[in-house]
PDB file of N, CA, C and O in Angstrom:
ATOM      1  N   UNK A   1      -6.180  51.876 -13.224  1.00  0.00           N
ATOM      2  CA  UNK A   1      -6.802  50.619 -13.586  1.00  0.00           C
ATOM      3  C   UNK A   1      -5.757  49.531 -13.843  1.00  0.00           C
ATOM      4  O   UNK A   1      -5.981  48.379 -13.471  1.00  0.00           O
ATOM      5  N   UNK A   2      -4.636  49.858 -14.461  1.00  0.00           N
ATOM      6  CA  UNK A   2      -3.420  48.757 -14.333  1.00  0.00           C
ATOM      7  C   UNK A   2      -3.268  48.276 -13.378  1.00  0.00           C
ATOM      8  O   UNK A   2      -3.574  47.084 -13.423  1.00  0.00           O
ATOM      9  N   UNK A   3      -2.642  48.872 -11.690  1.00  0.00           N
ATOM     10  CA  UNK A   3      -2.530  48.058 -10.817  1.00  0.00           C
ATOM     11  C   UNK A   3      -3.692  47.520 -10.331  1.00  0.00           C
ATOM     12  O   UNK A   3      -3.472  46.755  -9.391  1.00  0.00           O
ATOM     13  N   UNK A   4      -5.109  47.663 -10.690  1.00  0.00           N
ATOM     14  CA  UNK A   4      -6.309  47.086 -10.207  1.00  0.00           C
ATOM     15  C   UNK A   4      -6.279  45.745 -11.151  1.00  0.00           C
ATOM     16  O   UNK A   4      -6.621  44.642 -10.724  1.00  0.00           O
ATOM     17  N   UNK A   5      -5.853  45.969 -12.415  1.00  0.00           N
ATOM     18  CA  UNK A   5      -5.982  44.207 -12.961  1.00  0.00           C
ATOM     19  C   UNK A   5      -4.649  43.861 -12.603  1.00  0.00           C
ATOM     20  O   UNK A   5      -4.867  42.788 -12.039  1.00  0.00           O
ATOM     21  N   UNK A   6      -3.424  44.030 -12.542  1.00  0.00           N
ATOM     22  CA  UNK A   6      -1.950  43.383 -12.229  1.00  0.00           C
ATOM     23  C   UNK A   6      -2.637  42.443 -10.562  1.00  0.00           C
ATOM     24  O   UNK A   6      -2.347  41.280 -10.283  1.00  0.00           O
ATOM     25  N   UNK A   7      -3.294  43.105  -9.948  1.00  0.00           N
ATOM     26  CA  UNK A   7      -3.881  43.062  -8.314  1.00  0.00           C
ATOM     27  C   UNK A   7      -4.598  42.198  -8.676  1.00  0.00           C
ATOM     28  O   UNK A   7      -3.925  41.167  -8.680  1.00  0.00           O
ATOM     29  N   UNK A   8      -5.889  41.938  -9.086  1.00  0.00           N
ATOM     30  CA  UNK A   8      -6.530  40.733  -9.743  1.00  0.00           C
ATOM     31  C   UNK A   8      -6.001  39.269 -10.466  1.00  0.00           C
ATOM     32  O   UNK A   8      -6.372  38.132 -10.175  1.00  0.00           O
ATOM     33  N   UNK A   9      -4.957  39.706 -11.559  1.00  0.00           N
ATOM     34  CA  UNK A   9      -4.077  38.629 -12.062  1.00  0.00           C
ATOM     35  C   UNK A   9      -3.219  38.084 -10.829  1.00  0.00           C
ATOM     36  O   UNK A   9      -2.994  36.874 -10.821  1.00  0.00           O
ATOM     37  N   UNK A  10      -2.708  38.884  -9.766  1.00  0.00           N
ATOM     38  CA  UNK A  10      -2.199  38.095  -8.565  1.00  0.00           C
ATOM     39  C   UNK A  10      -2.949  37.421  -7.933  1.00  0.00           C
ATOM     40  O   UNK A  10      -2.491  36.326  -7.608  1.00  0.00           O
ATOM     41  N   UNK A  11      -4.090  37.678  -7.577  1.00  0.00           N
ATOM     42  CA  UNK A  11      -4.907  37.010  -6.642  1.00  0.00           C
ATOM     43  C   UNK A  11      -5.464  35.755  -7.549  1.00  0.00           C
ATOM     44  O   UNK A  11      -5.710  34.718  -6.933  1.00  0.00           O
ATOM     45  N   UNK A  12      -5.654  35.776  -8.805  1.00  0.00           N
ATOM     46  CA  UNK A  12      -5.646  34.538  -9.459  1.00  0.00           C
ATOM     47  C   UNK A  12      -4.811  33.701  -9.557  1.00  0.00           C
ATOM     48  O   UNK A  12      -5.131  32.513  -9.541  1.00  0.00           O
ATOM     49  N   UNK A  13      -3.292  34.173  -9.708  1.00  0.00           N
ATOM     50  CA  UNK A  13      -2.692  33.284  -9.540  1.00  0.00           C
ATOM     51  C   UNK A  13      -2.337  32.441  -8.535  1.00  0.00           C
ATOM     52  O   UNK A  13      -2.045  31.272  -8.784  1.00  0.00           O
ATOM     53  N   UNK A  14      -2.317  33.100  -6.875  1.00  0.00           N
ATOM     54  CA  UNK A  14      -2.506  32.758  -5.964  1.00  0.00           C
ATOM     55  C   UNK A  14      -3.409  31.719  -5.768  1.00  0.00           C
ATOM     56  O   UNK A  14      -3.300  30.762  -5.001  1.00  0.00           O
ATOM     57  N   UNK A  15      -4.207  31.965  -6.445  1.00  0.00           N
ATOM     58  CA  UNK A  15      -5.213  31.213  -5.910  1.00  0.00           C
ATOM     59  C   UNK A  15      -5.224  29.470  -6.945  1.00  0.00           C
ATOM     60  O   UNK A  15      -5.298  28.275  -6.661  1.00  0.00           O
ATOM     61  N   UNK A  16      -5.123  30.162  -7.981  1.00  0.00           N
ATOM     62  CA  UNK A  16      -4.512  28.973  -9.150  1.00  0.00           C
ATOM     63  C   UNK A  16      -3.306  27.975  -7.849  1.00  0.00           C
ATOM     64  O   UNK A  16      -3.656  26.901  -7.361  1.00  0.00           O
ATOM     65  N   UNK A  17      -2.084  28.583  -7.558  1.00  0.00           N
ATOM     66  CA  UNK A  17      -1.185  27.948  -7.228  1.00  0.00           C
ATOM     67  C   UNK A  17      -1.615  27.079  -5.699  1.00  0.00           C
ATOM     68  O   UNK A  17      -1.235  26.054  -5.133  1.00  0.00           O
ATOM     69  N   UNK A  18      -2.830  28.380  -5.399  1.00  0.00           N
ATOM     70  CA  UNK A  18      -3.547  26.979  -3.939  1.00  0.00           C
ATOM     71  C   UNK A  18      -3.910  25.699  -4.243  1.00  0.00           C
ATOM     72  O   UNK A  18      -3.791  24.671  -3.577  1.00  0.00           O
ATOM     73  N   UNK A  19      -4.388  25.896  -5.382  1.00  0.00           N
ATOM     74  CA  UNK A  19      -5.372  24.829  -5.690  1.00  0.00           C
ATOM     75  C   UNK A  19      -4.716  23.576  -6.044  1.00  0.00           C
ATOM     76  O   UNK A  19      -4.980  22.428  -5.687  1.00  0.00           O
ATOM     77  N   UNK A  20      -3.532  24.160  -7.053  1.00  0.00           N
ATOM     78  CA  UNK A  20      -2.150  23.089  -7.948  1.00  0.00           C
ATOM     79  C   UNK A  20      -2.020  22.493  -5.959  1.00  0.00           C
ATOM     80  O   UNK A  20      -2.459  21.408  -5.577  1.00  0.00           O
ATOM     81  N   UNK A  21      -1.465  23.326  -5.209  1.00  0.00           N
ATOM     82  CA  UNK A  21      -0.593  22.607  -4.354  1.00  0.00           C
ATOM     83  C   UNK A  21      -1.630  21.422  -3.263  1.00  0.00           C
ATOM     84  O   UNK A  21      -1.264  20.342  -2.799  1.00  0.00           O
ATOM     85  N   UNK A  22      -2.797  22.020  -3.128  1.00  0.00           N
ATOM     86  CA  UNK A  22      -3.550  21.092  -2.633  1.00  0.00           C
ATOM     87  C   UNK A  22      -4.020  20.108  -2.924  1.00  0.00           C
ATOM     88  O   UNK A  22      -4.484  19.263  -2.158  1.00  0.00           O
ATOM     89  N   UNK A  23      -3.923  20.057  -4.973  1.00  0.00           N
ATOM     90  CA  UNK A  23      -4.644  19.171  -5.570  1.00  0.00           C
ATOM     91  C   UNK A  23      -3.497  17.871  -5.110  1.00  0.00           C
ATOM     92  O   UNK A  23      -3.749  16.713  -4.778  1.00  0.00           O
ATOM     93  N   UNK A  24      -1.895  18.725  -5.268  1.00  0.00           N
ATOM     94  CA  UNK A  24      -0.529  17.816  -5.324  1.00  0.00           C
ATOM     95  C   UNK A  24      -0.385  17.369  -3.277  1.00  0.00           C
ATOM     96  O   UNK A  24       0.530  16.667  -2.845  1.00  0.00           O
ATOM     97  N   UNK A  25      -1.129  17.777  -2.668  1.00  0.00           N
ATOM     98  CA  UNK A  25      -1.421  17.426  -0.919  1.00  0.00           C
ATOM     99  C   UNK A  25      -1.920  15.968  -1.179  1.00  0.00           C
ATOM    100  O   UNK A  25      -1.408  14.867  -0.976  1.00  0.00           O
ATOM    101  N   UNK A  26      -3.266  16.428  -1.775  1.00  0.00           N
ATOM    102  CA  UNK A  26      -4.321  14.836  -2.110  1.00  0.00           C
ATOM    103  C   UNK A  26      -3.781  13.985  -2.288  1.00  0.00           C
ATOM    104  O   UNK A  26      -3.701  12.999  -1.556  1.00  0.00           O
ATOM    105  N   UNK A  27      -3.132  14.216  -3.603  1.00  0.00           N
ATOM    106  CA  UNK A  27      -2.703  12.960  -4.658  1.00  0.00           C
ATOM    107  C   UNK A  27      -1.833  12.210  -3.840  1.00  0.00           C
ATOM    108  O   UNK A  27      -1.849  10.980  -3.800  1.00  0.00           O
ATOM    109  N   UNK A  28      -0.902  13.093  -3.038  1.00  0.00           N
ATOM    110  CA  UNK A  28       0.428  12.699  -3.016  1.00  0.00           C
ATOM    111  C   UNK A  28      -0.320  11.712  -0.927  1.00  0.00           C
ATOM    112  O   UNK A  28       0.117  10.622  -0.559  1.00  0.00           O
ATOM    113  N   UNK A  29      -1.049  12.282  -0.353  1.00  0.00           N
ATOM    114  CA  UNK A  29      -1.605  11.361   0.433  1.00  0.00           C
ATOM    115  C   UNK A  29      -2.610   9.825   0.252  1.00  0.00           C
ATOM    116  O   UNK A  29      -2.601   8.820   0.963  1.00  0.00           O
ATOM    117  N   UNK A  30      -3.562  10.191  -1.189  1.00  0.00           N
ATOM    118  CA  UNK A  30      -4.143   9.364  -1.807  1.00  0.00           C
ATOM    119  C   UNK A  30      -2.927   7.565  -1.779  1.00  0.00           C
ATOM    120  O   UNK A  30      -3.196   6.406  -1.460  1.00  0.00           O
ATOM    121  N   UNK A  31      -1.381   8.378  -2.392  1.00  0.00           N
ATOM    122  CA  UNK A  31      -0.769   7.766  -2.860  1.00  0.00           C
ATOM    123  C   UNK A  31      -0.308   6.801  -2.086  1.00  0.00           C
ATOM    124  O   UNK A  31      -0.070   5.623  -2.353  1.00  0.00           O
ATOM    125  N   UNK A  32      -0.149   7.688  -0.632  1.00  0.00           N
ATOM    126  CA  UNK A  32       0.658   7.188   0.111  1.00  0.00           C
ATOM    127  C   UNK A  32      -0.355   6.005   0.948  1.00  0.00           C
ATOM    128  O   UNK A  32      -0.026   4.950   1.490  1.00  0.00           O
ATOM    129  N   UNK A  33      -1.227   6.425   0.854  1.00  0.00           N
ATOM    130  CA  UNK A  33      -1.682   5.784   1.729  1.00  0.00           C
ATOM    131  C   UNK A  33      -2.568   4.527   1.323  1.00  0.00           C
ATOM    132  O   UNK A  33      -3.246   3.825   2.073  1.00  0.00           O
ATOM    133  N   UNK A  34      -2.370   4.404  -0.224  1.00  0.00           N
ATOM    134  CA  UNK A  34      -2.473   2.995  -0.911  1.00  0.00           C
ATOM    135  C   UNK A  34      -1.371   2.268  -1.066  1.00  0.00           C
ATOM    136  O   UNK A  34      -1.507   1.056  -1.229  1.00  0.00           O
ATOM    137  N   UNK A  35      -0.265   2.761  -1.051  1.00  0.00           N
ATOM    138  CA  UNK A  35       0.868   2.101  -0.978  1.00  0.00           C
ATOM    139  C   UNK A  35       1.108   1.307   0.312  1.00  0.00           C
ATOM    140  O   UNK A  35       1.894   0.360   0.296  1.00  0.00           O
ATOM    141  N   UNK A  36       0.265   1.767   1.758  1.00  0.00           N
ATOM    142  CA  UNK A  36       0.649   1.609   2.620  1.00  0.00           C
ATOM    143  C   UNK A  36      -0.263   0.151   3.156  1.00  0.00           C
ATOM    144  O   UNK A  36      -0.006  -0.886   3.767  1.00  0.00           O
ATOM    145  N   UNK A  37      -1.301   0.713   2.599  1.00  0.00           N
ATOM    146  CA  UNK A  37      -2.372  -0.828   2.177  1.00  0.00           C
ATOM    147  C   UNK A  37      -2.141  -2.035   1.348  1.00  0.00           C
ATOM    148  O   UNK A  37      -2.489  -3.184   1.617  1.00  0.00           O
ATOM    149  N   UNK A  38      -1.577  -1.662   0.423  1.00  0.00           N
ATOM    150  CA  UNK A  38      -0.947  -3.149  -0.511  1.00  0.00           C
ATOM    151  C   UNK A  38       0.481  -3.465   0.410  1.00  0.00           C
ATOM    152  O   UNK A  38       0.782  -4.658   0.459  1.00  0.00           O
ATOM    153  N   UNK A  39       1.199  -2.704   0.993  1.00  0.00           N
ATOM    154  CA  UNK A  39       2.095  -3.273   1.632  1.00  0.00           C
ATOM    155  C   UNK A  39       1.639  -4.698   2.619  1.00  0.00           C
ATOM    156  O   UNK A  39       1.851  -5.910   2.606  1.00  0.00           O
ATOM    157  N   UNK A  40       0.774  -3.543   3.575  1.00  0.00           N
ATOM    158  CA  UNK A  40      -0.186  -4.769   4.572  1.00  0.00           C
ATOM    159  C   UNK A  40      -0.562  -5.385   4.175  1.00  0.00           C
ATOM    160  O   UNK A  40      -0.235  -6.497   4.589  1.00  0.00           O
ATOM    161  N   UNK A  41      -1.710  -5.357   2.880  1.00  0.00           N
ATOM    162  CA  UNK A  41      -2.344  -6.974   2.273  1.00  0.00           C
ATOM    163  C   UNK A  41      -0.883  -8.212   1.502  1.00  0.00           C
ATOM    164  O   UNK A  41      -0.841  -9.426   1.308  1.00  0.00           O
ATOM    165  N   UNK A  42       0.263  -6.878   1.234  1.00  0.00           N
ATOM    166  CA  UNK A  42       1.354  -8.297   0.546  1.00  0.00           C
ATOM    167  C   UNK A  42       1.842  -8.672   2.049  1.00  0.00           C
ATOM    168  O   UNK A  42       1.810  -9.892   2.203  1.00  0.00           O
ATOM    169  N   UNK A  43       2.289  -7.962   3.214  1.00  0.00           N
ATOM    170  CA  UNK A  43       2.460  -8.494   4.478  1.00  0.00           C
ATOM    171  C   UNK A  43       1.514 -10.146   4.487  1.00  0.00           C
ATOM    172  O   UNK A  43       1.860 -11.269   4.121  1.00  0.00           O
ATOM    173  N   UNK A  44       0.634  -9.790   4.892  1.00  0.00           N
ATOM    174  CA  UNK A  44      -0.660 -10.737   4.971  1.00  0.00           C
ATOM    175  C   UNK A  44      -0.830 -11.687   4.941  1.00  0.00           C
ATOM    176  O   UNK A  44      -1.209 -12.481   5.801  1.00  0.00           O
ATOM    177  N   UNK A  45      -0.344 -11.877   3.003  1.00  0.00           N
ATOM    178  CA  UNK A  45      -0.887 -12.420   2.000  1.00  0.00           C
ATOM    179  C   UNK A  45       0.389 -13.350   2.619  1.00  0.00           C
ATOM    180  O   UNK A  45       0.145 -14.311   3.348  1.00  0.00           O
ATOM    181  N   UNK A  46       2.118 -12.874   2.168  1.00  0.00           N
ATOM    182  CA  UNK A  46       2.838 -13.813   2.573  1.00  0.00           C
ATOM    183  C   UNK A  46       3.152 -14.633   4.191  1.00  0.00           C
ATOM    184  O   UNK A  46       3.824 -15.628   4.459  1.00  0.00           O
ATOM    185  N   UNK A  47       2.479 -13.872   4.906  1.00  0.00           N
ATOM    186  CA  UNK A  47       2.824 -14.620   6.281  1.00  0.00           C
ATOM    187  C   UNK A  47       1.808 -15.794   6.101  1.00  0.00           C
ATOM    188  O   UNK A  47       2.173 -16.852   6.614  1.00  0.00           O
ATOM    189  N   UNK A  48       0.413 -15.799   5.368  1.00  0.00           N
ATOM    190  CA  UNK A  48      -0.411 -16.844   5.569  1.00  0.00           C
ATOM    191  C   UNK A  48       0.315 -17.894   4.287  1.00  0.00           C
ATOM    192  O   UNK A  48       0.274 -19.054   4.696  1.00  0.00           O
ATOM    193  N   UNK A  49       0.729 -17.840   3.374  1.00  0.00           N
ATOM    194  CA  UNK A  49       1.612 -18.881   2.611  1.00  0.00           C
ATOM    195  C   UNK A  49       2.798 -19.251   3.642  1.00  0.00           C
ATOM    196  O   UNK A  49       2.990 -20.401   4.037  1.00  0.00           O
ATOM    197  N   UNK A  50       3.437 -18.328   3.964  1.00  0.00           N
ATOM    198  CA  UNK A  50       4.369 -18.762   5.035  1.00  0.00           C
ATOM    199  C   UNK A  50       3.930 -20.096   6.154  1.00  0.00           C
ATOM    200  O   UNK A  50       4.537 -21.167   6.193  1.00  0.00           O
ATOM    201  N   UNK A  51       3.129 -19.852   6.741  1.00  0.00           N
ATOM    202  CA  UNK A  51       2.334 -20.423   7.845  1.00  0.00           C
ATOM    203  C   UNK A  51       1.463 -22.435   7.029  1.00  0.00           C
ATOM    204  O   UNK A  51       1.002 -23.473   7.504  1.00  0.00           O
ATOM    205  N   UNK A  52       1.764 -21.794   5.554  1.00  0.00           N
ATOM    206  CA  UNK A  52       1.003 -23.260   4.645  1.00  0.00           C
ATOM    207  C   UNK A  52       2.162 -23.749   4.126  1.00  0.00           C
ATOM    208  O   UNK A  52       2.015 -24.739   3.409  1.00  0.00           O
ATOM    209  N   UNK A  53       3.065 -23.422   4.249  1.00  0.00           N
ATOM    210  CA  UNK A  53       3.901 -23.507   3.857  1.00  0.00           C
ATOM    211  C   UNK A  53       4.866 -24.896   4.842  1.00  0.00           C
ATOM    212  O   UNK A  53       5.505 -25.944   4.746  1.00  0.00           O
ATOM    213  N   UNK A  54       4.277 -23.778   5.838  1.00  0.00           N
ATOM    214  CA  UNK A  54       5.178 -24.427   7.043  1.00  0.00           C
ATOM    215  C   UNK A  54       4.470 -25.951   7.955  1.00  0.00           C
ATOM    216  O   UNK A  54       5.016 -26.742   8.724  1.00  0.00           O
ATOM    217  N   UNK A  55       3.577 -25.897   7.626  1.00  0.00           N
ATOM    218  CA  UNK A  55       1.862 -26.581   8.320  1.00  0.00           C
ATOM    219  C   UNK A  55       2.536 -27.855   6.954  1.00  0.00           C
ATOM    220  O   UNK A  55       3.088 -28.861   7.398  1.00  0.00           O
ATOM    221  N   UNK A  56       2.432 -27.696   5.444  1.00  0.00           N
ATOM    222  CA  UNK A  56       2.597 -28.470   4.684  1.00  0.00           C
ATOM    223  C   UNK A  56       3.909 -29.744   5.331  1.00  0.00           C
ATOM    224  O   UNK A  56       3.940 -30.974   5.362  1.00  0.00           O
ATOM    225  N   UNK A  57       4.895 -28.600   5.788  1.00  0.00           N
ATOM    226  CA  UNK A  57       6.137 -29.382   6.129  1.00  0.00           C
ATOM    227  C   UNK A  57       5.496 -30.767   7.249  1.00  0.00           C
ATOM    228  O   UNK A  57       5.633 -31.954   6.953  1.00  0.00           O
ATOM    229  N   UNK A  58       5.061 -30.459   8.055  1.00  0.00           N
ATOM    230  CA  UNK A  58       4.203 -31.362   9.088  1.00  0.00           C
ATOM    231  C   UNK A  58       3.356 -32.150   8.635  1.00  0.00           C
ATOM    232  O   UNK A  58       3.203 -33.235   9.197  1.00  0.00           O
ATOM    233  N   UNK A  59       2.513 -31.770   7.388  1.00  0.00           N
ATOM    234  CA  UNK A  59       2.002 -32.993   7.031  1.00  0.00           C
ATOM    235  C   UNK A  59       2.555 -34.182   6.203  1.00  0.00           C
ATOM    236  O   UNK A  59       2.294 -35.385   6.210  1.00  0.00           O
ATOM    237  N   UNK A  60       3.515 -33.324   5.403  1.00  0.00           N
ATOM    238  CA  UNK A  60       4.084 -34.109   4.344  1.00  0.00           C
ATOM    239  C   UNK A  60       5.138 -35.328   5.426  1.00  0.00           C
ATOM    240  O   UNK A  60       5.542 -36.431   5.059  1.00  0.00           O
ATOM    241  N   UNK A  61       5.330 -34.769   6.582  1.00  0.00           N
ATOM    242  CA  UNK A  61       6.594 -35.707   7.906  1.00  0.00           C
ATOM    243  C   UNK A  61       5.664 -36.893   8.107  1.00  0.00           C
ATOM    244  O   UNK A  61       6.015 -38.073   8.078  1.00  0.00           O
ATOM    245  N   UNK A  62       4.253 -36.367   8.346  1.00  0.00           N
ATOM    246  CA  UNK A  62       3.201 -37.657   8.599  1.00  0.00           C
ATOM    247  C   UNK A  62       3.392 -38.508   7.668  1.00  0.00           C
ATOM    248  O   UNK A  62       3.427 -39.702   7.965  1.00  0.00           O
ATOM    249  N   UNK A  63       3.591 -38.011   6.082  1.00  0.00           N
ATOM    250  CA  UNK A  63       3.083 -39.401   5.556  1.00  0.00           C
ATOM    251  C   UNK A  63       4.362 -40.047   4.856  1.00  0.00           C
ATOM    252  O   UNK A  63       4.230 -40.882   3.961  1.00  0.00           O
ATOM    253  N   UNK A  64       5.693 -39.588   5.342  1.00  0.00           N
ATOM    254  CA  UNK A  64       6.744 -40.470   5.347  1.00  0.00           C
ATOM    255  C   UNK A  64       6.872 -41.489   6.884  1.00  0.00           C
ATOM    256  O   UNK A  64       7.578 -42.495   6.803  1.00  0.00           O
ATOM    257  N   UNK A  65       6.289 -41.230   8.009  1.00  0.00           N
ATOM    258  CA  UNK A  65       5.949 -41.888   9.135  1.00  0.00           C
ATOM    259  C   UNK A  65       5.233 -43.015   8.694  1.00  0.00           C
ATOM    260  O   UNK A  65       5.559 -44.167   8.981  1.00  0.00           O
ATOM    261  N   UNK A  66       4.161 -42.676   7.928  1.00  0.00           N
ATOM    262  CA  UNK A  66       3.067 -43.218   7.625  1.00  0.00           C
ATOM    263  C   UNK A  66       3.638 -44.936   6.559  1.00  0.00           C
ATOM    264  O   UNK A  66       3.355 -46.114   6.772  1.00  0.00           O
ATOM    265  N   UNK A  67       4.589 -44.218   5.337  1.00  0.00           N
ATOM    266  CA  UNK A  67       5.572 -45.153   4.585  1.00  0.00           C
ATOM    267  C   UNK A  67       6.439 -45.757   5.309  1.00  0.00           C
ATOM    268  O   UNK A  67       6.627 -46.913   4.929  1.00  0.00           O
ATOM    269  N   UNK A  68       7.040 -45.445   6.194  1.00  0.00           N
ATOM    270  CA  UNK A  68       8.097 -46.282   7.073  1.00  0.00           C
ATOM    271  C   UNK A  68       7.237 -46.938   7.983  1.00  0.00           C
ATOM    272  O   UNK A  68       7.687 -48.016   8.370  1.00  0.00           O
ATOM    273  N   UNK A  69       6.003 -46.577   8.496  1.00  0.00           N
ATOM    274  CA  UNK A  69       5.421 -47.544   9.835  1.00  0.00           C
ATOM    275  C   UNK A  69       6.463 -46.820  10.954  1.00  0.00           C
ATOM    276  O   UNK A  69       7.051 -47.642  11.657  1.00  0.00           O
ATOM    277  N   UNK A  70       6.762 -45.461  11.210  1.00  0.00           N
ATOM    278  CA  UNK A  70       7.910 -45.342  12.004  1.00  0.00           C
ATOM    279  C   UNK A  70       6.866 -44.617  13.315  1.00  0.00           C
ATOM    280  O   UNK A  70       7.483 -44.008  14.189  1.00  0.00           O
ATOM    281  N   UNK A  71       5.567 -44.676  13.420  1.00  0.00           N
ATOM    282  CA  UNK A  71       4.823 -43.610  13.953  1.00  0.00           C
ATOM    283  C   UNK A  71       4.099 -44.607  15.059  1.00  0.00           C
ATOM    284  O   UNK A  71       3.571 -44.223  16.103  1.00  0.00           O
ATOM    285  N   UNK A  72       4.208 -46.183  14.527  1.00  0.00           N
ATOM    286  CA  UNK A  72       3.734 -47.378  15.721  1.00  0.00           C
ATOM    287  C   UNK A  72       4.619 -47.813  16.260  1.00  0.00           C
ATOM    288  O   UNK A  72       4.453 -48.667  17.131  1.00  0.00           O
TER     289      UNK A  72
END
């Protein structure tokens, strides 16, 4: 009966340590793959400030044209 529970306590633990490593599979994909999403939305986020940024430069040229009369 000893090696029948030592045989049991293995297969629990086994099975314990499936579970730890799959729970640590999830997490660790969960993780990754929100990290990989806020990357893209901060991508995003700064190319469209970039782009207002840059659009601003062009308008703000108009309305020194606009102060000089340099545009008639």
């Amino acid at each position: 009966t000893f090696n029948a529970d030592t045989n049991n306590d293995n297969k629990g633990n086994k099975l314990r340590v499936a579970i730890i490593v799959l729970i640590v599979l999830v997490a660790s994909t969960v993780t990754i793959f929100g990290l990989m999403m806020a990357y893209k939305y901060w991508q995003k986020r700064k190319r469209q400030q970039d782009q207002a940024r840059f659009l601003k430069l062009f308008e703000e040229g108009d309305d020194l044209e606009d102060e000089l009369e340099l545009g008639n």
